[in-house]
Backbone as XML, in Angstrom:
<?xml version="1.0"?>
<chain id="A" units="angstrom">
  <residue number="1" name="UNK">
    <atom name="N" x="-24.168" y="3.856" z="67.834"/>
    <atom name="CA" x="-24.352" y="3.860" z="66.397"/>
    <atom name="C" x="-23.962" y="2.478" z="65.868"/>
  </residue>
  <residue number="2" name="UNK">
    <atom name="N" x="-24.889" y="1.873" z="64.950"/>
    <atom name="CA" x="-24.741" y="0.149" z="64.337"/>
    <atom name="C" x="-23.152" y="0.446" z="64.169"/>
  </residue>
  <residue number="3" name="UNK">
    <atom name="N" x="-22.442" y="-0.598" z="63.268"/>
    <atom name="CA" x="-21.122" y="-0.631" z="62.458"/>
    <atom name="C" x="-21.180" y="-1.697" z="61.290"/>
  </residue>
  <residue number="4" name="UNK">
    <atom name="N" x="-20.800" y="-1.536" z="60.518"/>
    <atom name="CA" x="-20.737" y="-2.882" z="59.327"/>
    <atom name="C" x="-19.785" y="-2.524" z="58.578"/>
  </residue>
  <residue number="5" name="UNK">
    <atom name="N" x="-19.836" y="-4.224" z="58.106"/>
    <atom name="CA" x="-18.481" y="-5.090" z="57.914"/>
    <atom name="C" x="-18.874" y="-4.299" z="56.048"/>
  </residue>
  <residue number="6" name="UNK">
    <atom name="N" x="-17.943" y="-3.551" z="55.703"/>
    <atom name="CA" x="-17.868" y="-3.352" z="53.955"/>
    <atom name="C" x="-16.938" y="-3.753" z="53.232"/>
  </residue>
  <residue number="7" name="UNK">
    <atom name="N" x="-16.882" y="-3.807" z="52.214"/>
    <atom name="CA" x="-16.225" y="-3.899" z="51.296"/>
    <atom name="C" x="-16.164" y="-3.064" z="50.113"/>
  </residue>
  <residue number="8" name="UNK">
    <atom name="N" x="-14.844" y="-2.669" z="50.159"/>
    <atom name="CA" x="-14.321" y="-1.584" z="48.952"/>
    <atom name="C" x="-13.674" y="-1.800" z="48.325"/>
  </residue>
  <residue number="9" name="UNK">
    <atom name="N" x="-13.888" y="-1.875" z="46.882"/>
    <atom name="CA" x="-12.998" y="-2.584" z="45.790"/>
    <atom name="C" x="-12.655" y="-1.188" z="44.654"/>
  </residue>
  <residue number="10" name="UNK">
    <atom name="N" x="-11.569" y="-1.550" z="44.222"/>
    <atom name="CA" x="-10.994" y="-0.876" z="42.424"/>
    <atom name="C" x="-10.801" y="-1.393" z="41.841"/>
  </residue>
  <residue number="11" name="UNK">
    <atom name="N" x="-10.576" y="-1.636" z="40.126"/>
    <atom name="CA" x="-9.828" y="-2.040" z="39.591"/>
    <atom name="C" x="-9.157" y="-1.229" z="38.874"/>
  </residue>
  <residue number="12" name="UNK">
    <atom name="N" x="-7.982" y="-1.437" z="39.047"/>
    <atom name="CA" x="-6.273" y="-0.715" z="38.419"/>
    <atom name="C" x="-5.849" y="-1.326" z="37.731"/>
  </residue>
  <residue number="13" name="UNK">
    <atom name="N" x="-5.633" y="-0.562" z="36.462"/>
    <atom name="CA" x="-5.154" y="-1.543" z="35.599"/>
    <atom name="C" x="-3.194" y="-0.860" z="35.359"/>
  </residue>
  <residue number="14" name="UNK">
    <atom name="N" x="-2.381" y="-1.292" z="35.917"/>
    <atom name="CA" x="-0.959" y="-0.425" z="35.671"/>
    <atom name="C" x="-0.212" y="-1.342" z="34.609"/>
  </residue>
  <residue number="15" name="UNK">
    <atom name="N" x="0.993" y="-0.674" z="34.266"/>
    <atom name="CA" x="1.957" y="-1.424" z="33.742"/>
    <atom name="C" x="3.115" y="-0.747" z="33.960"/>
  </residue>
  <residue number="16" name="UNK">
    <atom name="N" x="3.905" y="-1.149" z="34.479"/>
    <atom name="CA" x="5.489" y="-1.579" z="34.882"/>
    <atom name="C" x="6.697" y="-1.635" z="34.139"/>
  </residue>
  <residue number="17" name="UNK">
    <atom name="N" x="7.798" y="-1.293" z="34.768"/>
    <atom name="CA" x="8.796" y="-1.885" z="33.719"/>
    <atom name="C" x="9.617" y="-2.791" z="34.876"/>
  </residue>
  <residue number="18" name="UNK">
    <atom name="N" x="10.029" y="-3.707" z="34.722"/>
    <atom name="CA" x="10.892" y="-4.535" z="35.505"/>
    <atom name="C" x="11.676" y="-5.463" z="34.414"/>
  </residue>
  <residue number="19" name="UNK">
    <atom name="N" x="12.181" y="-6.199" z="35.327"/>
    <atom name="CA" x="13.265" y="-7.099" z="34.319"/>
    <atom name="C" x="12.439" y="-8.680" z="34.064"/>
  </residue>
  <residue number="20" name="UNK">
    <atom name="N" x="11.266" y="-9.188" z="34.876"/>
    <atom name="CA" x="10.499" y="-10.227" z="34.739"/>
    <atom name="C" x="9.121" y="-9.846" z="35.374"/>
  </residue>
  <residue number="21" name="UNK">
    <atom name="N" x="8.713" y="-11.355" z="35.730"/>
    <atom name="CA" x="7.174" y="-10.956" z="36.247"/>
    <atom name="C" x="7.129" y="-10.802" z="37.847"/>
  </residue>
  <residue number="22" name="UNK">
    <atom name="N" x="8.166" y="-11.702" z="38.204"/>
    <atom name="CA" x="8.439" y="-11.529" z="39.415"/>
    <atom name="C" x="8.715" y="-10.647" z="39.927"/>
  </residue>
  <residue number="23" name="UNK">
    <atom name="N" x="9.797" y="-9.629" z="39.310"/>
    <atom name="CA" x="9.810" y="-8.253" z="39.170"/>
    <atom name="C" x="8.764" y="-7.182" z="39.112"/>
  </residue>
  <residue number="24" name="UNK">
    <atom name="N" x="7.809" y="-7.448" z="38.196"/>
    <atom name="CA" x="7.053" y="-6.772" z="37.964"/>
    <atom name="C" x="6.240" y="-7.184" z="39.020"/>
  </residue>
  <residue number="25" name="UNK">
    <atom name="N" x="6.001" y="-7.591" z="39.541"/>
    <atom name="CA" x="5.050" y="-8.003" z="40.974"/>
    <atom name="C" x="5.837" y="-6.907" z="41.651"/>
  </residue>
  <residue number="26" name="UNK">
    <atom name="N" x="6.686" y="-7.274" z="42.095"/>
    <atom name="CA" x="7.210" y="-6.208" z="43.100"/>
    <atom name="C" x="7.418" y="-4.635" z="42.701"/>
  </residue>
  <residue number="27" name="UNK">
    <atom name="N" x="7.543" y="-4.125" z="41.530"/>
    <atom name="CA" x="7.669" y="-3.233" z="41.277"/>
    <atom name="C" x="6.048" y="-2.707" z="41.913"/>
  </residue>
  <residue number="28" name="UNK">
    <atom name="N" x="4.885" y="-3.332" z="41.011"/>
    <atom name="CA" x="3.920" y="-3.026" z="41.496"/>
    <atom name="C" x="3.363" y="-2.849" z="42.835"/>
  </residue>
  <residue number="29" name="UNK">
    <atom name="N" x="3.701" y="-3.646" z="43.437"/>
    <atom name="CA" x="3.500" y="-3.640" z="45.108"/>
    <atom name="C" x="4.179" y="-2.778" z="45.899"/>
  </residue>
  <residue number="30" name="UNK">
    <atom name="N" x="5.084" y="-1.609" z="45.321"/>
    <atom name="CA" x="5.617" y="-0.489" z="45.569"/>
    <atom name="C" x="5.259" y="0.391" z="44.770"/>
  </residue>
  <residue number="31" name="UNK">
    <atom name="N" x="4.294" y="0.666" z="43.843"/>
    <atom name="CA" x="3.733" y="1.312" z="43.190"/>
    <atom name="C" x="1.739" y="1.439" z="43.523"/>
  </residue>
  <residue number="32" name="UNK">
    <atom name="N" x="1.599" y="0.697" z="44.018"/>
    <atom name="CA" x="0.143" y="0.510" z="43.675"/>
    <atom name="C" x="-0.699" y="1.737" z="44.691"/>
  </residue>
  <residue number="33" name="UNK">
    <atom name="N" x="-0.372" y="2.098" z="45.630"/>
    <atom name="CA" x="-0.937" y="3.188" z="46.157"/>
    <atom name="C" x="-1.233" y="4.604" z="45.429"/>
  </residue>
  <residue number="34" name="UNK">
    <atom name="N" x="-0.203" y="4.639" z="44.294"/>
    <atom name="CA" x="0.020" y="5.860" z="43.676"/>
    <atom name="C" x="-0.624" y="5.433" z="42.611"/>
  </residue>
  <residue number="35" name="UNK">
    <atom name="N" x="-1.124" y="4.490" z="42.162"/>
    <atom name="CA" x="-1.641" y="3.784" z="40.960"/>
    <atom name="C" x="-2.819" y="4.039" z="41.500"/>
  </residue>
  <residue number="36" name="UNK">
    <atom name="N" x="-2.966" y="3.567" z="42.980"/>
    <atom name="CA" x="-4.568" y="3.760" z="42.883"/>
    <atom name="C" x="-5.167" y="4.658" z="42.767"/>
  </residue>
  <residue number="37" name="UNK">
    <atom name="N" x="-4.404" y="6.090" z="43.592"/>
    <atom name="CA" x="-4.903" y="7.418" z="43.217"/>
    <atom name="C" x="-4.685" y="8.221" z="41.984"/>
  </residue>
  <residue number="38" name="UNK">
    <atom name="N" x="-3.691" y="7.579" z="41.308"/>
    <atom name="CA" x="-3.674" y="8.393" z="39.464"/>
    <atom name="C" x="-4.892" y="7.933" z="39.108"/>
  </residue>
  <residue number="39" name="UNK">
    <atom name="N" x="-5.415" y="6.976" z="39.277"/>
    <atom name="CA" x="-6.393" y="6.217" z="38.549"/>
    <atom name="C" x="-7.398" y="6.938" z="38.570"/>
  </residue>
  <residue number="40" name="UNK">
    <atom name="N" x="-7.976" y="7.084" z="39.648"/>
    <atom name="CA" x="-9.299" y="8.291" z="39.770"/>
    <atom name="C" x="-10.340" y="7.303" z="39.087"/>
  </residue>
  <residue number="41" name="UNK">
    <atom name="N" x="-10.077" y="6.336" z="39.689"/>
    <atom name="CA" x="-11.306" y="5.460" z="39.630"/>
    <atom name="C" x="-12.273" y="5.472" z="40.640"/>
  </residue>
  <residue number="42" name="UNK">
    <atom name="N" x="-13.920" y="4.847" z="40.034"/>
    <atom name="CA" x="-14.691" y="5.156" z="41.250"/>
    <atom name="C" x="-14.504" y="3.660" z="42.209"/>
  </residue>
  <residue number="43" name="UNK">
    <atom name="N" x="-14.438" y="3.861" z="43.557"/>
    <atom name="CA" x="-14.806" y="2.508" z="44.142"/>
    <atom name="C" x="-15.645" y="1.804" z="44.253"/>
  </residue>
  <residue number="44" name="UNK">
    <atom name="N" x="-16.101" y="0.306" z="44.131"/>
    <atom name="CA" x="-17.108" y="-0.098" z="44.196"/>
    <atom name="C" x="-17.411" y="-0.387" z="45.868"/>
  </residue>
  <residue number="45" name="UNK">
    <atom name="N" x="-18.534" y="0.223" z="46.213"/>
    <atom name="CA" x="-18.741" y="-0.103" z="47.913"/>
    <atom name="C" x="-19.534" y="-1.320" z="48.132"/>
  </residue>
  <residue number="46" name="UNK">
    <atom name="N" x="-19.586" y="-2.264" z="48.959"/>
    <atom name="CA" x="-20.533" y="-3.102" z="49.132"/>
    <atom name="C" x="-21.008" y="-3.267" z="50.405"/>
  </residue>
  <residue number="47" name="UNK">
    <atom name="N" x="-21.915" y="-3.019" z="51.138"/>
    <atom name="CA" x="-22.116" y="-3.112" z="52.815"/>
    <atom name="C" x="-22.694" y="-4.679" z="52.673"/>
  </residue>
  <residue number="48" name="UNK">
    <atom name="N" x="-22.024" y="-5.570" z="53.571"/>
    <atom name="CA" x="-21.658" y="-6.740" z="53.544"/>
    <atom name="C" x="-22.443" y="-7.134" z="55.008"/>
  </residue>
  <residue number="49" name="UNK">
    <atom name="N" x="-22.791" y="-6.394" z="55.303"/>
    <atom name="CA" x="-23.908" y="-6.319" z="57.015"/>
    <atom name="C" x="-23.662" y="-6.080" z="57.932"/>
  </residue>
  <residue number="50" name="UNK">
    <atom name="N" x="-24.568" y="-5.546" z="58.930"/>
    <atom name="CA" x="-24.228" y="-5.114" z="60.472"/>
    <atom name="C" x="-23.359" y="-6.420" z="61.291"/>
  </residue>
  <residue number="51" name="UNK">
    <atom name="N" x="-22.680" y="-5.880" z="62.053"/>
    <atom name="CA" x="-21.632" y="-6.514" z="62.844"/>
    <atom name="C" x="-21.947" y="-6.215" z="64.443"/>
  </residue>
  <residue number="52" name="UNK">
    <atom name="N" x="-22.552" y="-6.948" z="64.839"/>
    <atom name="CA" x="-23.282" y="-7.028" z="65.960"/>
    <atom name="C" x="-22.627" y="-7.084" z="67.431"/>
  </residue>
  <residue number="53" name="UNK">
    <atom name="N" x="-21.515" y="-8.248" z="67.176"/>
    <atom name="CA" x="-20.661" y="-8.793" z="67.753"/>
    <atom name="C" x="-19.359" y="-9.093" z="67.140"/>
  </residue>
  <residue number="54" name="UNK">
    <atom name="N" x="-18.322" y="-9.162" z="68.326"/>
    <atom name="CA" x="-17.101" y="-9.065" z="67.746"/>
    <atom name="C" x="-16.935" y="-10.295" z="66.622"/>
  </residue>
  <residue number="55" name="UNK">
    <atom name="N" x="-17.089" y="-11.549" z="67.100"/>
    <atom name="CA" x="-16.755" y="-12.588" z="66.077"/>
    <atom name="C" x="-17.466" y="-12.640" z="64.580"/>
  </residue>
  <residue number="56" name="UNK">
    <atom name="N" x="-18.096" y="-11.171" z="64.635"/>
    <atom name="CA" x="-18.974" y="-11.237" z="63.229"/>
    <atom name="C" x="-18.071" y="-9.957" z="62.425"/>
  </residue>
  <residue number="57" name="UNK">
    <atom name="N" x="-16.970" y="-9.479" z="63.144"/>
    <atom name="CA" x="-15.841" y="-9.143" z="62.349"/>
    <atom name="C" x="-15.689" y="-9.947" z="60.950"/>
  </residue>
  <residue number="58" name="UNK">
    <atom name="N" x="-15.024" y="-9.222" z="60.197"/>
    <atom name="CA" x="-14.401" y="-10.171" z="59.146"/>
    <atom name="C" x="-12.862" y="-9.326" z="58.386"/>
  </residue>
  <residue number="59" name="UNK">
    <atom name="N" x="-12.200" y="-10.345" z="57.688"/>
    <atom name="CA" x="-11.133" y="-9.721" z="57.153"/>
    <atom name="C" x="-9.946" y="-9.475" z="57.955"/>
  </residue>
  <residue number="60" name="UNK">
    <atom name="N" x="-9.308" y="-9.636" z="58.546"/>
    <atom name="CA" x="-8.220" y="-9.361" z="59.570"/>
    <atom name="C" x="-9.074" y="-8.273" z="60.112"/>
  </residue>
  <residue number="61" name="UNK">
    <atom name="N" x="-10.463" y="-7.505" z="60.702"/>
    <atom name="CA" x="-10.585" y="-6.952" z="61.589"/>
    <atom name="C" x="-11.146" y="-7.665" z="62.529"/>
  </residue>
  <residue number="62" name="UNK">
    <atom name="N" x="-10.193" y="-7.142" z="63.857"/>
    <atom name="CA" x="-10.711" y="-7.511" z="65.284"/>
    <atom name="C" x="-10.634" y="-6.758" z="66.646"/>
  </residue>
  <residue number="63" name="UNK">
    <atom name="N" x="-11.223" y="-6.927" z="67.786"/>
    <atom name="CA" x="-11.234" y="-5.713" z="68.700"/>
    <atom name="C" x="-10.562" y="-4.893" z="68.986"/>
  </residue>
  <residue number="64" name="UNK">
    <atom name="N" x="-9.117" y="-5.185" z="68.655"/>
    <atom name="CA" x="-8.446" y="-3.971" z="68.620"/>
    <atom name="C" x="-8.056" y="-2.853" z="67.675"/>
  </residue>
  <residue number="65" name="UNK">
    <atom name="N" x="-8.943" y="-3.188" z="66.405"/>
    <atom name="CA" x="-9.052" y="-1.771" z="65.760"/>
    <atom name="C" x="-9.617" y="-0.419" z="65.986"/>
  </residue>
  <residue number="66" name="UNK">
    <atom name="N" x="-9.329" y="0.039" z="65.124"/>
    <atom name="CA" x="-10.106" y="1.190" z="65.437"/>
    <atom name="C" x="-11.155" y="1.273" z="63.802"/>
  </residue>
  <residue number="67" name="UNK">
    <atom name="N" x="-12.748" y="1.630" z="63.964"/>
    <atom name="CA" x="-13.048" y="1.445" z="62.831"/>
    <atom name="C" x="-12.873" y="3.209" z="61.957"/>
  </residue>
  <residue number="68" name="UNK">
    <atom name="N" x="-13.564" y="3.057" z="61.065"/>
    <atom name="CA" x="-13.315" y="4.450" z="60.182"/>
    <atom name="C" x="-14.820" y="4.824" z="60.663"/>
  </residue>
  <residue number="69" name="UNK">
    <atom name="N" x="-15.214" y="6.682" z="60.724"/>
    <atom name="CA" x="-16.115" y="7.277" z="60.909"/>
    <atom name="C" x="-16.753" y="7.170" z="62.201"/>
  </residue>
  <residue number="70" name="UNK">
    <atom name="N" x="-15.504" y="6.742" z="63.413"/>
    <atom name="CA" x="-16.267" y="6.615" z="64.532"/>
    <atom name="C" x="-14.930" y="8.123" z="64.823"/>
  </residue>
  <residue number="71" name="UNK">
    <atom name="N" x="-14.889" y="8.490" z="66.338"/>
    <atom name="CA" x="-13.897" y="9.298" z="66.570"/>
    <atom name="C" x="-12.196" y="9.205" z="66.887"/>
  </residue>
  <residue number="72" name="UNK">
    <atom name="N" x="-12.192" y="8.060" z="66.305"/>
    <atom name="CA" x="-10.430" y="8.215" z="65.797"/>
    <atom name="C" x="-9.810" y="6.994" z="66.948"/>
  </residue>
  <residue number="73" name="UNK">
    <atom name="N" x="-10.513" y="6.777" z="68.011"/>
    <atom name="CA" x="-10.022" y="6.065" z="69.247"/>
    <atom name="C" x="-10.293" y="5.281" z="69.117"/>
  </residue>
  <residue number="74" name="UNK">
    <atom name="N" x="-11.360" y="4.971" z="69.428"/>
    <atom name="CA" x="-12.301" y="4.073" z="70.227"/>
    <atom name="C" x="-12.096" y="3.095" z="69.495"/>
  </residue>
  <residue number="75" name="UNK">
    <atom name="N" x="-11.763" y="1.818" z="69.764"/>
    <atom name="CA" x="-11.953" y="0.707" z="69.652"/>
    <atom name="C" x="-12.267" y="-0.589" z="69.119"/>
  </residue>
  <residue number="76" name="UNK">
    <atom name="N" x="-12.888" y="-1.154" z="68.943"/>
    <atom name="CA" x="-13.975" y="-2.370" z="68.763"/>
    <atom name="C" x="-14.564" y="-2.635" z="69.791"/>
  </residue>
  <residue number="77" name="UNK">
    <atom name="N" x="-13.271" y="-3.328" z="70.228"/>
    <atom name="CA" x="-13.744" y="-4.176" z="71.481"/>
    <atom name="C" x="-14.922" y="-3.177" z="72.214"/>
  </residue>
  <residue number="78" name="UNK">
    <atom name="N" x="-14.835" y="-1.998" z="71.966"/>
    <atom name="CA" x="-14.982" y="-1.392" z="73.384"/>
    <atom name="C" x="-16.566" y="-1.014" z="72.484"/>
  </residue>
  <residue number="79" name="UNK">
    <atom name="N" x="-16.620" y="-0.897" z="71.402"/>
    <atom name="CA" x="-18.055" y="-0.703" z="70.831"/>
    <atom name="C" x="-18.864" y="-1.700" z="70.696"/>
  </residue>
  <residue number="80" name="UNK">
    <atom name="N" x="-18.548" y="-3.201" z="70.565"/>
    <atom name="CA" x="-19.182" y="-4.003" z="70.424"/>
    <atom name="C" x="-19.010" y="-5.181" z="71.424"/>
  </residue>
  <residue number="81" name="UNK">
    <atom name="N" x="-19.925" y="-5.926" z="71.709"/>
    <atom name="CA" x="-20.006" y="-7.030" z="72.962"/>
    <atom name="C" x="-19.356" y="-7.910" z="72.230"/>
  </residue>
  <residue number="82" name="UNK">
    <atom name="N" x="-18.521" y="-8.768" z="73.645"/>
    <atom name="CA" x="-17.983" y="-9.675" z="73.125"/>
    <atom name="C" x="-18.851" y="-11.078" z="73.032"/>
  </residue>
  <residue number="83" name="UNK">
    <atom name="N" x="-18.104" y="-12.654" z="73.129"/>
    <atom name="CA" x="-18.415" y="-14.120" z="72.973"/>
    <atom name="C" x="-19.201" y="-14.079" z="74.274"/>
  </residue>
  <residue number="84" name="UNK">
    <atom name="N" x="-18.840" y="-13.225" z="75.796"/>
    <atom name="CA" x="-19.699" y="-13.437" z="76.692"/>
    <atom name="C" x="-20.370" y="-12.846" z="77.155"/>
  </residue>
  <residue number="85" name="UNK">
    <atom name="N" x="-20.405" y="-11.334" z="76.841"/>
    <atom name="CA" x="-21.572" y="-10.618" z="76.898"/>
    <atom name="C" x="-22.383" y="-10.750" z="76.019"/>
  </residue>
  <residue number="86" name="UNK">
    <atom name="N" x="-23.614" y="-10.894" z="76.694"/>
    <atom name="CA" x="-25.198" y="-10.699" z="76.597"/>
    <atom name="C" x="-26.088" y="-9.595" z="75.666"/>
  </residue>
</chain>
């Protein structure tokens, strides 16, 4: 089965209480998971293209992930050819 490289975006809009901004950065960055799901916003999806080969990864993914909607294991590496296979 192909695989491709997507992209999934939200925008969250929260507000915080902290003692500065610096603060408030961090408050948020311990908050934002729960922000993202109060939100019940829709995601924007973007399929960004088939990924043929490993070096056509993108984003910190690389062969040793595992991707989403395959069966939970498997790989990269092991689904897609590498720099010297053919």
């Amino acid at each position: 089965m192909p695989i491709f490289n997507v992209v999934a975006t939200k925008t969250t809009r929260m507000v915080v209480v902290a003692e500065d901004e610096d603060h408030a950065w961090q408050v948020a960055q311990e908050h934002a998971r729960q922000a993202f799901d109060d939100a019940n916003e829709p995601t924007d999806i973007h399929v960004s293209g088939e990924v043929r080969r490993l070096r056509h990864l993108r984003d910190g993914w690389d062969g040793d992930c595992v991707p989403y909607g395959g069966d939970r294991n498997t790989r990269l590496r092991d689904l897609l050819p590498g720099e010297s296979d053919q």
